[in-house]
N, C-alpha and C positions, 0 to 999 in steps of 0.2 A: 065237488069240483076236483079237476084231476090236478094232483101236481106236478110241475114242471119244473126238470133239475135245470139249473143254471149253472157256467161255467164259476167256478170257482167255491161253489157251495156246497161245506162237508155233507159229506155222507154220514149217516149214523155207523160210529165206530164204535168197540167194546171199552168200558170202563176203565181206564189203567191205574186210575191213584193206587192201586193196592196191588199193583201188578210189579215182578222185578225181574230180570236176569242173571242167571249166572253163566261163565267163562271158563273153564277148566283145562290145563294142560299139565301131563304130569306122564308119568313110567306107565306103558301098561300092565296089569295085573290082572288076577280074581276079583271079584266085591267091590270095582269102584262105582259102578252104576247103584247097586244094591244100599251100598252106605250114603252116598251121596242123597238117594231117592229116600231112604229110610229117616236119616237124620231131618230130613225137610218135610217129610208127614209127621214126625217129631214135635215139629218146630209151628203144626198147624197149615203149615203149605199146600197149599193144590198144586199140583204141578198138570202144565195147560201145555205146555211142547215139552218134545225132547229132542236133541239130533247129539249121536255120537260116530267117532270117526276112531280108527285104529289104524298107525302109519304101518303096524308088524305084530300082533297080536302075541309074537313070539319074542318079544322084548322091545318093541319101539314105543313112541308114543302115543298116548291119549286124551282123547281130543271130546270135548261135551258143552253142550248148551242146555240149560234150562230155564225156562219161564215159569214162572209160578206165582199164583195169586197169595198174601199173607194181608191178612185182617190188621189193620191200626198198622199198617207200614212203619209212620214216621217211629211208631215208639219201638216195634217188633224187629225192624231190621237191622238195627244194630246190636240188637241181644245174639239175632240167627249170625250176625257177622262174627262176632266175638265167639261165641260159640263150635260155629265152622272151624276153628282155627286147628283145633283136636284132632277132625277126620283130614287137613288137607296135609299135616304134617305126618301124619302116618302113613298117605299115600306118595307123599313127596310133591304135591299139586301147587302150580300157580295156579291163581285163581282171582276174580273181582266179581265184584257186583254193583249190577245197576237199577235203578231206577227207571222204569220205562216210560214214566209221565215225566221225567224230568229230561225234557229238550236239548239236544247237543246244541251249541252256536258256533256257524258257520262264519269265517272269513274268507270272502272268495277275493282271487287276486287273478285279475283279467288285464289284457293288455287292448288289440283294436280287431279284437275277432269276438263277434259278440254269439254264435253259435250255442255254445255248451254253456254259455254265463245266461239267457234264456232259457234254456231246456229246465236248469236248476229253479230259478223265478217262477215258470211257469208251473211246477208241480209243486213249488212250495206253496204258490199262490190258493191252486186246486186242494189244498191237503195233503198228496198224497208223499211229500218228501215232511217227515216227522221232526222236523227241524228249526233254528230260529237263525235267519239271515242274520247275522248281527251289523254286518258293513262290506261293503265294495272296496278294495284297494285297489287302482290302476295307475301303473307309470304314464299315461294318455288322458286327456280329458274329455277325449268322444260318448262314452256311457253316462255321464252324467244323468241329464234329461233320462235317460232310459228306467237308469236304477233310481233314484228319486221317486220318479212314478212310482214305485212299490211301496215309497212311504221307508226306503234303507238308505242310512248314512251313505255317502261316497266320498272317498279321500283321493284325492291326486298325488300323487308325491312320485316326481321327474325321474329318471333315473336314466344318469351316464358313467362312463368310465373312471368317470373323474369323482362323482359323488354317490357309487353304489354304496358305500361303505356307511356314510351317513343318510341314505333314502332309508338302509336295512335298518337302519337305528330308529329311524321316526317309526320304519313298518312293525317294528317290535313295539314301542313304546305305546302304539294307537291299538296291538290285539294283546296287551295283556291283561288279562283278567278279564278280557269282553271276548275270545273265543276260544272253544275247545280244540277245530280240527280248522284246517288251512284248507283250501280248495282251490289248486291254479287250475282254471279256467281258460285253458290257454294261457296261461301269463308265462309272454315269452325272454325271462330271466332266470339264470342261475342262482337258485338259492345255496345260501354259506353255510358252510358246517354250522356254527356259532347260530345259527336260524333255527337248524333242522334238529340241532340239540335239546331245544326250549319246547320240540314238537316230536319226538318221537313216536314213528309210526302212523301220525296225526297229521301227513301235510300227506295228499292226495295229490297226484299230477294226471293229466291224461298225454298219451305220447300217441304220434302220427299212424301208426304203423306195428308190426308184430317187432319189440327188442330183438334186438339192437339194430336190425335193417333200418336204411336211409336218414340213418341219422344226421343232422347239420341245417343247412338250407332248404329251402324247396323241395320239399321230399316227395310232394306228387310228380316233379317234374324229373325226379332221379326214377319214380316208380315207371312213367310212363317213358323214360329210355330203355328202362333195361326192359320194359314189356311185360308186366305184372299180369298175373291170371285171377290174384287175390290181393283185395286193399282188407284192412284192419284199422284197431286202435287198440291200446293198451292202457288201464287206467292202474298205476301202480303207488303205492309211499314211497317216498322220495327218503332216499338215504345221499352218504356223503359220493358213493359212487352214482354218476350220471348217468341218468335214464336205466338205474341197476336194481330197484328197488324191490321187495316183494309184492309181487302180480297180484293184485286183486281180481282183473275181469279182462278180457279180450271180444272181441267178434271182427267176421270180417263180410263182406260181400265178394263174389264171382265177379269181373270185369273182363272185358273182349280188347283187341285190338280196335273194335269202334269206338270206344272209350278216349276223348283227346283228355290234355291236361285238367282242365275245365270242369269237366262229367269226374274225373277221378277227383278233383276236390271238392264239387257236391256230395259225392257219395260218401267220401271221409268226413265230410263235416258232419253227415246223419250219425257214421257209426260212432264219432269223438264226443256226440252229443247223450249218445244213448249209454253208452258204455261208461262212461263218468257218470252219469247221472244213479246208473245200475251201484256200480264203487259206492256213492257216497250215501244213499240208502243202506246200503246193505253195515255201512261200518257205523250209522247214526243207529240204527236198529241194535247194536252189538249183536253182529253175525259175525265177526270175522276174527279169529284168531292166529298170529303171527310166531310162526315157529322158525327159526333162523331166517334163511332169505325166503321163506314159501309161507304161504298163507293157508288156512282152512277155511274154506267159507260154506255157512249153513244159509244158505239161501231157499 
């Protein structure tokens, strides 16, 4: 009998309990692939990827990713971590590691555009976003019904002028120690330094448009004044500067003069969906490395 894949039913993936990452940023030199790779066939390691990156070969940074399989993980990788500490101080390297069966949790924080809060449900649903929804946050009560369906928490918590100060207090007190990374979803409020602090480089936003064009209000309706040839989106981490954060992903579509308001906010909501979606993959994977305001990402 033939089988028949249904929507939402994994696919046969590779084994990861024994699977892990590592992150690397440090001075470029001679030997650091060499030592890095040597110390971890050392250590019993397979190494299953690689990706490296050099901002100047002639003195800037370097940039590396490795996957690699080790036997008895739970007991093995804290020996390799302790261990490592030897070669990254001799190359001067930040560095971490992870766990590749061990699940980021998501807090996504939506307001009354449910577009990109979707896209994320929908591939988590399917498998292919490696991730564990851990709850809904929204200043609106419209998604309820929706995210329930998936069987995820959702919290309301109102939010005015008058009581942003204590909504950010309950939004803290309900993701800590229940999520890793923040995910606005469109959630259309400013987050507080004292927020973004507790989440460094951890709170993902998606934005309208290519930074810092049309910022403010109604941005397709600024786009289709001035007469735009290209729409976008930006999905970047949200630091204390506004919509200033290091870029994670972009894309955009070609648009015409036949395009009214309307058609350019269909097409922005495809690209605001895909392109966050692309973000928050790639940083649940630890692909993406953060060097001042610019990112590396091994995709």
């Amino acid at each position: 009998m033939q089988n028949i894949y249904q929507p939402g039913q994994s696919t046969q993936r590779p084994d990861k309990r024994n699977r892990a990452r590592m992150l690397i940023s440090c001075p470029d030199r001679p030997g650091i692939v060499a030592a890095v790779s040597h110390f971890l066939y050392e250590h019993g390691a397979n190494i299953v990827q690689s990706d490296q990156y050099s901002m100047d070969p002639g003195g800037g940074m370097f940039f590396i990713r490795f996957e690699f399989d080790l036997k008895d993980l739970d007991t093995e990788l804290p020996v390799l971590q302790e261990d490592f500490a030897r070669v990254a101080d001799r190359f001067e390297m930040k560095w971490h590691t992870f766990r590749a069966s061990r699940k980021k949790r998501l807090a996504i924080f939506v307001s009354k555009e449910d577009h990109c809060l979707l896209e994320l449900l929908w591939q988590w649903q399917a498998g292919d976003l490696e991730a564990d929804i851990a709850m809904v946050i929204s200043n609106h009560p419209d998604m309820r019904t929706l995210v329930e369906s998936f069987g995820i928490p959702y919290h309301h918590i109102p939010v005015t002028s008058d009581t942003k100060a204590e909504a950010e207090k309950k939004q803290l007190e309900i993701v800590a120690d229940k999520a890793d990374i923040i995910v606005l979803a469109r959630y259309m409020q400013i987050i507080s330094p004292r927020f973004i602090e507790q989440f460094p480089n951890r709170i993902i936003n998606i934005h309208h448009s290519f930074l810092p064009a049309f910022v403010g209000g109604k941005p397709y309706a600024q786009a289709y004044t001035r007469g735009v040839k290209i729409i976008g989106a930006t999905a970047h981490y949200v630091t204390e500067e506004l919509d200033g954060g290091p870029i994670i992903e972009q894309d955009v579509q070609r648009v015409s003069h036949r395009d009214d308001v309307d058609n350019l906010k269909r097409i922005g909501r495809t690209i605001e969906r895909v392109v966050l979606a692309r973000a928050v993959k790639w940083h649940v994977e630890d692909r993406i490395l953060v060097h001042k305001n610019k990112t590396v990402v091994f995709n």
